[in-house]
N, C-alpha and C positions, 0 to 999 in steps of 0.2 A: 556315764563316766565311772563307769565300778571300778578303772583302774587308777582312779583317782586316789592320792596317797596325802595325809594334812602330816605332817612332821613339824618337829623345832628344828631352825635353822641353823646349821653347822657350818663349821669355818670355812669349808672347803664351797661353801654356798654364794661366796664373798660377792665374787663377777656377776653370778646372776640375781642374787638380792639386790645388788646394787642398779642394775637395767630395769629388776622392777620397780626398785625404791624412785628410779627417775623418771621411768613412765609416771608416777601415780603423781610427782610434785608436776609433769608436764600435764598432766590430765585437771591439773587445777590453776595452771598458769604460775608458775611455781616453780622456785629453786632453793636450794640451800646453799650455805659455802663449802668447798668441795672440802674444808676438814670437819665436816658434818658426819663422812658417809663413815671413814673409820673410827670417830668416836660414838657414834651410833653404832653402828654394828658390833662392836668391841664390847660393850654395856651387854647387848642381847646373852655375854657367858658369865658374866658378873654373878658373884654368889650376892649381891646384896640383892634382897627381895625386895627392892622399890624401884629396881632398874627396869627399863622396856624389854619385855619380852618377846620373842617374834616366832611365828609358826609361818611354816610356807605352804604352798598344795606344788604337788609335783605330780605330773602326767605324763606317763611314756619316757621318765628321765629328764624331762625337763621340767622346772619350774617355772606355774604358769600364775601361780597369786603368792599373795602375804599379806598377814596381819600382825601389827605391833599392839601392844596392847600394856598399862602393869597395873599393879596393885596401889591403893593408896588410902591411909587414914582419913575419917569420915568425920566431920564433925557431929552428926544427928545421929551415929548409929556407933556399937560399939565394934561391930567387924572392918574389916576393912571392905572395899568398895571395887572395882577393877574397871576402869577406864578403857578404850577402845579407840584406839586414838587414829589408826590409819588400816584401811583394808583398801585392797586394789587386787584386781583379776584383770590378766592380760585381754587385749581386745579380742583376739582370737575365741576366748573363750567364756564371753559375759550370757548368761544367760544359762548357763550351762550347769549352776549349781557349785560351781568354787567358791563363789563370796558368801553362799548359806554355810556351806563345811566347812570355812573357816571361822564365823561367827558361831555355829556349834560347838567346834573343837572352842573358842574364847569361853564359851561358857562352862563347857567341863572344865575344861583349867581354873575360873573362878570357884564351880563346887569343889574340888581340890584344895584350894585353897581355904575355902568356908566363908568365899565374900557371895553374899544374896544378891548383890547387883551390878551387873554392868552394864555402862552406857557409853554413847557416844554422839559426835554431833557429825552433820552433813549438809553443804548447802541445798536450799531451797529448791533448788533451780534443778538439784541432781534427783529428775525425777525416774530413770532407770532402777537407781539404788534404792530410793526410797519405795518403790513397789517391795523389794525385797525387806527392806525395813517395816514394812507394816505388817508384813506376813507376819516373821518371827520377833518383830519388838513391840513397843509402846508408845507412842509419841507422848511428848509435853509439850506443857504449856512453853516451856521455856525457853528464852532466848539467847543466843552466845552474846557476850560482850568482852571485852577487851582493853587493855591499857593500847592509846595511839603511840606512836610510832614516836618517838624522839626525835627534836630536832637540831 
């Protein structure tokens, strides 16, 4: 894939950000409410540095992955920290080395910024990604928990 390109996602990106933003919630059985996508996406130009960021890979003029990502205050440490919050590569193109270049490019953007760590979570069960997660990350011990659901 040399012609493989990792960019920040521009406006003009909208339609196809949004096909992958919805692949990736249907790939975990998942939706948002449909005024999710332009408040989300809207944020990605925001001068405020704690807003999500989004870098895409684009192939041949299309765009075939994304990764959202932002920065965030740490309690344990005094830099800040960068969270990893959604990556997704189209089916057509898993394996192929989109979801390592864009968790590459995540991490230059954190040395940029001066935050020493980013991380993220991923179900158990997603054991494709997680091959690629052991390669270039670290597992913990750690478990995700959650406030339930209001009723």
């Amino acid at each position: 894939m040399s012609n493989l390109i990792i960019r920040g996602v521009e406006r003009a990106d909208d339609v196809e950000w949004r096909r992958l933003r919805t692949g990736y919630l249907e790939f975990y059985d998942s939706s948002v409410d449909a005024a999710v996508y332009p408040s989300t996406f809207g944020r990605f130009f925001s001068d405020d540095p704690y807003d999500p960021r989004c870098l895409v890979a684009e192939l041949d003029g299309a765009l075939v992955g994304l990764v959202h990502f932002f920065q965030h205050r740490h309690a344990w440490r005094l830099e800040n920290v960068v969270y990893l919050q959604d990556l997704f590569a189209d089916p057509e193109v898993r394996g192929e080395g989109v979801g390592r270049k864009l968790i590459e490019a995540v991490y230059a953007q954190a040395d940029d910024w001066g935050c020493p760590q980013v991380y993220w979570t991923t179900q158990t069960s997603n054991e494709t990604a997680r091959r690629l997660y052991d390669r270039i990350g670290v597992a913990t011990d750690f478990m995700k928990y959650q406030r339930p659901p209001k009723t």
